[in-house]
C-alpha positions as CSV (number, residue, x, y, z in Angstrom):
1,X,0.0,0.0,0.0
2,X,1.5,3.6,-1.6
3,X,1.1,5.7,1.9
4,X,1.3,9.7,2.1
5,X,1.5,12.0,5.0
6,X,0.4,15.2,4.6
7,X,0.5,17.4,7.4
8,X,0.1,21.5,8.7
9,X,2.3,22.5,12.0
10,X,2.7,25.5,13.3
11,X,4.7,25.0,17.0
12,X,6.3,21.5,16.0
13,X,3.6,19.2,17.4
14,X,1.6,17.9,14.3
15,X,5.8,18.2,12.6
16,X,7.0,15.7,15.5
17,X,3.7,13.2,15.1
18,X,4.4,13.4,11.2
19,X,7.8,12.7,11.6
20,X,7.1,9.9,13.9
21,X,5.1,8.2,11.4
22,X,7.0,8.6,8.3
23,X,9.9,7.1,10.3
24,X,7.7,3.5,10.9
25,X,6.0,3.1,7.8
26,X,6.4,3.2,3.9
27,X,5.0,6.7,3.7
28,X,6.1,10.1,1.4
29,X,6.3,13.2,3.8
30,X,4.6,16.2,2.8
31,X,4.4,19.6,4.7
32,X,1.9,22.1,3.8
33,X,3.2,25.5,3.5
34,X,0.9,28.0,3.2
35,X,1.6,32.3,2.1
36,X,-0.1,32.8,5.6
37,X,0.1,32.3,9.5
38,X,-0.2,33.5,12.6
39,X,2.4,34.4,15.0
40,X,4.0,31.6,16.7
41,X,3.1,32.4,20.2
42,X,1.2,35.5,22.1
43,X,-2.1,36.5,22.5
44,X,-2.0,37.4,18.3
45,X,-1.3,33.8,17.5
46,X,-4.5,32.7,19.1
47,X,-6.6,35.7,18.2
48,X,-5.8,35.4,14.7
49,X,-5.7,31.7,14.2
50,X,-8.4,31.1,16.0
51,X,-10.6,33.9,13.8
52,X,-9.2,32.2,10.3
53,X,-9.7,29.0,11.5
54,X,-13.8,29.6,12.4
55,X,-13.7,31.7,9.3
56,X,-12.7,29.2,7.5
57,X,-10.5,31.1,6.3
58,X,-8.7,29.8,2.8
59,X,-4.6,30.5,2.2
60,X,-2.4,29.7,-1.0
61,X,-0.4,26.7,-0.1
62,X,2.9,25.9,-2.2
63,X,3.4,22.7,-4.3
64,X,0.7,20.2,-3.6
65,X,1.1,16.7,-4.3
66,X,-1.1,14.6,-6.4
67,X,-3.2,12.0,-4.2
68,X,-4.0,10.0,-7.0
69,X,-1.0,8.3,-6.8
70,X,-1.8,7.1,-3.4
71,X,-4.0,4.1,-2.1
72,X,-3.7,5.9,1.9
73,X,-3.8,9.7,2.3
74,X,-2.9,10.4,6.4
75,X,-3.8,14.1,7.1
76,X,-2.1,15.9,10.6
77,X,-2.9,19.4,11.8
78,X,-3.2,21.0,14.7
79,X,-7.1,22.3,16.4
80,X,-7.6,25.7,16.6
81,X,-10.3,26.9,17.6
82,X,-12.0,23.4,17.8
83,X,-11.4,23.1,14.6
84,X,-9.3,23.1,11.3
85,X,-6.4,25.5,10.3
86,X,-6.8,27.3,7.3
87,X,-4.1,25.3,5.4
88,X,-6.1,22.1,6.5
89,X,-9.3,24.0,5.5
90,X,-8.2,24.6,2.0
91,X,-6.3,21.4,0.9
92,X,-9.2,19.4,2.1
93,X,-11.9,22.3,0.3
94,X,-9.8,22.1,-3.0
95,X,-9.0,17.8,-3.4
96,X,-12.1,16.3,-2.0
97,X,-12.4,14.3,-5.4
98,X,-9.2,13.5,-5.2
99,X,-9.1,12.1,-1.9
100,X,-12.6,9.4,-2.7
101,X,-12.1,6.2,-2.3
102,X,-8.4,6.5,-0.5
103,X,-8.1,5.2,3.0
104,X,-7.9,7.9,5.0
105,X,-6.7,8.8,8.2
106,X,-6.4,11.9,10.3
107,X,-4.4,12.7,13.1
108,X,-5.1,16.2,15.0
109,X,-2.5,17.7,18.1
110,X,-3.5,20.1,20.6
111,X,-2.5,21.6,23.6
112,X,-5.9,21.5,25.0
113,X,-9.1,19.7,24.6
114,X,-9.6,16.6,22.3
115,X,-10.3,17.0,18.2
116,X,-13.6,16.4,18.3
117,X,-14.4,19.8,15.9
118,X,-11.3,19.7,14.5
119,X,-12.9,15.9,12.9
120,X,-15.9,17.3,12.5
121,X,-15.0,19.9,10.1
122,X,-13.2,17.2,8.2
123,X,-16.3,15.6,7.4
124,X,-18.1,18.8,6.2
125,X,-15.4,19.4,3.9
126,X,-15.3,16.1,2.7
127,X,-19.2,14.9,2.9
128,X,-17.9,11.8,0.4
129,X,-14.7,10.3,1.6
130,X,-15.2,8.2,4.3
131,X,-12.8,8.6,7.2
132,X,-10.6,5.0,8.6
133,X,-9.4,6.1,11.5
134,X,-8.6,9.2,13.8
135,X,-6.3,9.9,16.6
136,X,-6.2,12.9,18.7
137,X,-3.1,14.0,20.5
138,X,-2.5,16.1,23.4
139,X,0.5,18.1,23.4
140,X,2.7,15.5,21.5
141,X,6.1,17.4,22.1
142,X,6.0,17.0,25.4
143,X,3.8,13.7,25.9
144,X,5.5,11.7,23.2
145,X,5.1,8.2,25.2
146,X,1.6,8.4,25.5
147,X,1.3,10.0,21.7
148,X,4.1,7.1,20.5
149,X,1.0,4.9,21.9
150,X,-1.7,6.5,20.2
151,X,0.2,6.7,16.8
152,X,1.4,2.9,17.2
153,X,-2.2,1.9,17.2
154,X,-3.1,4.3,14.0
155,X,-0.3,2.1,12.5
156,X,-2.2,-1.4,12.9
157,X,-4.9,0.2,11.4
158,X,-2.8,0.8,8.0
159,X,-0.9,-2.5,8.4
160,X,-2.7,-4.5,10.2
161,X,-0.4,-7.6,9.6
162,X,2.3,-5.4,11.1
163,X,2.6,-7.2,14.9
């Protein structure tokens, strides 16, 4: 199975659980990088990705891979908000044909709460594609036995044969 993680992080966390995955299974690495953020920390980086991420706010990203020549697609970001960041919000707006029919899995990191509307927004934007699995990590960077755990488990899932 052709595997590709595509992932958004802003402060290292979703980076880390990528990286962490790429590392244990057959998988092309993909950051998304868009023409806009926040600011990495302050009262400005929550004010202002927190408003574009309810907005749903829509960025340019750079170079985009083609799905197509993929049989899983993994998607990481982080929650803001309780939900998705705008790079999230418009790779997922622009290739929901391209993701149908893949095997998808999503893996969100936060330093708060769980990824319940971060998943849920996933599913408006793509009302087609059913979802495999999801995994939600708390502060991976500094929990990274317990989110080791959670991503070990996401890894059966893709390979289950893998004991």
């Amino acid at each position: 199975m052709k595997a590709l993680i595509i992932y958004y992080s802003l402060n290292g966390n979703t980076d880390w659980a990528a990286h962490y995955l790429a590392e244990r299974i057959p998988a092309d690495l993909f950051r998304l990088e868009p023409d806009w953020e926040p600011p990495k920390s302050g009262f400005f980086k929550f004010m202002k990705g927190g408003q574009a991420a309810i907005r749903g706010k829509k960025v340019t990203l750079k170079a985009i891979p083609d799905p197509s020549a993929y049989d899983a697609i993994l998607l990481a970001g982080p929650v803001w908000a309780k939900t998705c960041p705008p790079a999230l919000n418009t790779y997922l707006s622009e290739h929901e044909g391209d993701l149908a029919g893949k095997n998808l899995l999503f893996v969100s990191s936060s330093s708060g709460g769980d990824g319940r509307g971060f998943f849920r927004r996933i599913m408006t934007l793509l009302p087609s594609c059913p979802i495999a699995t999801t995994v939600s990590l708390r502060n991976p960077l500094q929990r990274q036995e317990e989110s080791a755990r959670q991503l070990d488990g996401l890894i059966q899932v893709l390979n289950p044969s893998n004991d």
